[in-house]
N, C-alpha and C positions, 0 to 999 in steps of 0.2 A: 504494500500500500504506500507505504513511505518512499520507495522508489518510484512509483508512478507519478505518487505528487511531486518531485523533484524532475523527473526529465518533462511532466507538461511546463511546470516554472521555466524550466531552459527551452523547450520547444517553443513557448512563448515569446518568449525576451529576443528570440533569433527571428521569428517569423513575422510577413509581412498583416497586415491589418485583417484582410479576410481569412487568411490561417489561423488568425489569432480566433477567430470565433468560431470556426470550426474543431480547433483542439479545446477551446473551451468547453463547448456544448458534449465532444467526446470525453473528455474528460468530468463532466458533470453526470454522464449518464454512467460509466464505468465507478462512479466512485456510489451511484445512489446504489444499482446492482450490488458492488460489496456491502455497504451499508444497511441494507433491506433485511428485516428478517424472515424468518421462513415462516411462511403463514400455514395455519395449525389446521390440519382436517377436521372439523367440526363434524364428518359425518360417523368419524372413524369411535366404535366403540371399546373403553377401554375395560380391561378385566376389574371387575370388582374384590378387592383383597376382602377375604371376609375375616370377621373381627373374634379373634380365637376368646371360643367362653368355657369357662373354666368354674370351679367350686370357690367357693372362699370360705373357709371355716374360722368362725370366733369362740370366743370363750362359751356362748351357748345357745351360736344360731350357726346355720351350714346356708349360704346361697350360692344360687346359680345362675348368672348372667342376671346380677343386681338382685334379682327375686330369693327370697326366703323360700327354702326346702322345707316344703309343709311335712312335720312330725319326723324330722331326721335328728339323730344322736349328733350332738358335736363330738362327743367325748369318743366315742367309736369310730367316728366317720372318718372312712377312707377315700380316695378319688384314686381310680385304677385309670384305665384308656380308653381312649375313644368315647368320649360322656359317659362310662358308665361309675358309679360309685356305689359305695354298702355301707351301712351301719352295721351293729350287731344281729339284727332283727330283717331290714330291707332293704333292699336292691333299689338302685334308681339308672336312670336314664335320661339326660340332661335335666338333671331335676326333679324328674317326675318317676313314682315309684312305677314297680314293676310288677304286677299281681301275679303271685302265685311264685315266684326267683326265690329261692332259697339262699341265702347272704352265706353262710358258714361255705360252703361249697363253689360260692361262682367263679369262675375265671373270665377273662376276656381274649379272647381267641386272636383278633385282629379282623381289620376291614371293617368293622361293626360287627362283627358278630360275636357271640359269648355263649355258655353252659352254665348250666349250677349242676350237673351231672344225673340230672332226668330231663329236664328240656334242652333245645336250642333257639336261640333268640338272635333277631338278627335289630338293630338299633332300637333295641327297647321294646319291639312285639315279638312275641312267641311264633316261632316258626309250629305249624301242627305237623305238618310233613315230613319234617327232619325228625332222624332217630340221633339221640345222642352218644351213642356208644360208635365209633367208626367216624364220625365226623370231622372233618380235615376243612379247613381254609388253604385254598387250591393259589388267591391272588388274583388282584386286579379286580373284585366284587364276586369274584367265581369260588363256589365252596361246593360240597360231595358228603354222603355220608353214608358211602359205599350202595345204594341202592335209586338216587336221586341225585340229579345237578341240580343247583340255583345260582343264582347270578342276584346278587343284594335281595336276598333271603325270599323268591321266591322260584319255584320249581321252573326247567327248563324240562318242559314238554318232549317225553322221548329221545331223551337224550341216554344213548349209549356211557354208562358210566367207568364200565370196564376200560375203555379204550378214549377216557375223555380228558382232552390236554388244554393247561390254557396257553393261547400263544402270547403275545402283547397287544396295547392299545383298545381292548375290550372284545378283543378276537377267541375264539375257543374251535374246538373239532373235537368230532368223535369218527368212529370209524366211517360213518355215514354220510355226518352232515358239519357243514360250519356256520358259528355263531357268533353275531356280533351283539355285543351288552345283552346276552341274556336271549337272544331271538333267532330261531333262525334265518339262514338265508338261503334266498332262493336261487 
């Protein structure tokens, strides 16, 4: 930039009257171009970060994304992953209990999904489909529990279980057929 504006100053001082206003005007449009900023695509949608919510436990309240855990223990309460948390007594799921989760026993598997070692539950509802005993989180929303697929806890229709892979980006196959997020494809 700085050199520019010094050879139009000398291209100036040398050149005759009409040059002078044509390196002028070149020079005025060369310098608005650098000077310009890049004008923003207003049509262009940007990702919305979402706002990670968490538990907060005090001396004898437990909240969840600002809100009070109706009838949770502080004194007990733990916060595992994926939203899920326990007290002594119940299970919750972004704050809100879980009917029927037995707290002494539960784990959280990954992906959302979780056991208390007679159900399976996929982000806080009870899968009825899934048996708990053989149940594997497979990845990427895809889980199996040796006689069923599901894709974020619900059943994929016919799907070959013996022989079912997941690939990446919400892709699967079984011997048969391929799935994307849970669906087949045709």
């Amino acid at each position: 930039m700085r050199t520019l504006l010094i050879s139009t100053i000398l291209m100036l001082s040398l050149a005759t009257p009409a040059e002078t206003v044509t390196a002028a005007n070149t020079h005025s449009r060369q310098t608005a171009s650098v000077c310009q900023r890049p004008q923003r695509d207003r049509h262009k949608k940007h990702k919305r970060h979402k706002r990670k919510r968490h538990y907060i436990i005090t001396v004898d309240k437990v909240y969840y994304d600002r809100q009070a855990v109706s009838g949770a223990s502080a004194s007990s309460f733990k916060e595992m992953k994926d939203g899920y948390a326990a007290d002594d007594f119940t299970v919750y799921y972004e704050g809100k209990k879980i009917g029927g989760a037995t707290a002494m026993s539960f784990k959280v598997l990954g992906d959302g999904y979780a056991t208390d070692g007679f159900g399976v539950y996929y982000k806080g509802r009870e899968m009825k489909d899934a048996t708990e005993s053989g149940f594997k989180v497979l990845g990427d929303g895809y889980a199996t529990d040796g006689f069923n697929a599901f894709y974020k806890g619900r059943e994929i229709e016919d799907a070959a279980v013996t022989s079912f892979k997941v690939l990446k980006d919400g892709y699967a196959r079984d011997s048969f057929n391929a799935y994307y997020k849970g669906r087949k494809m045709d």
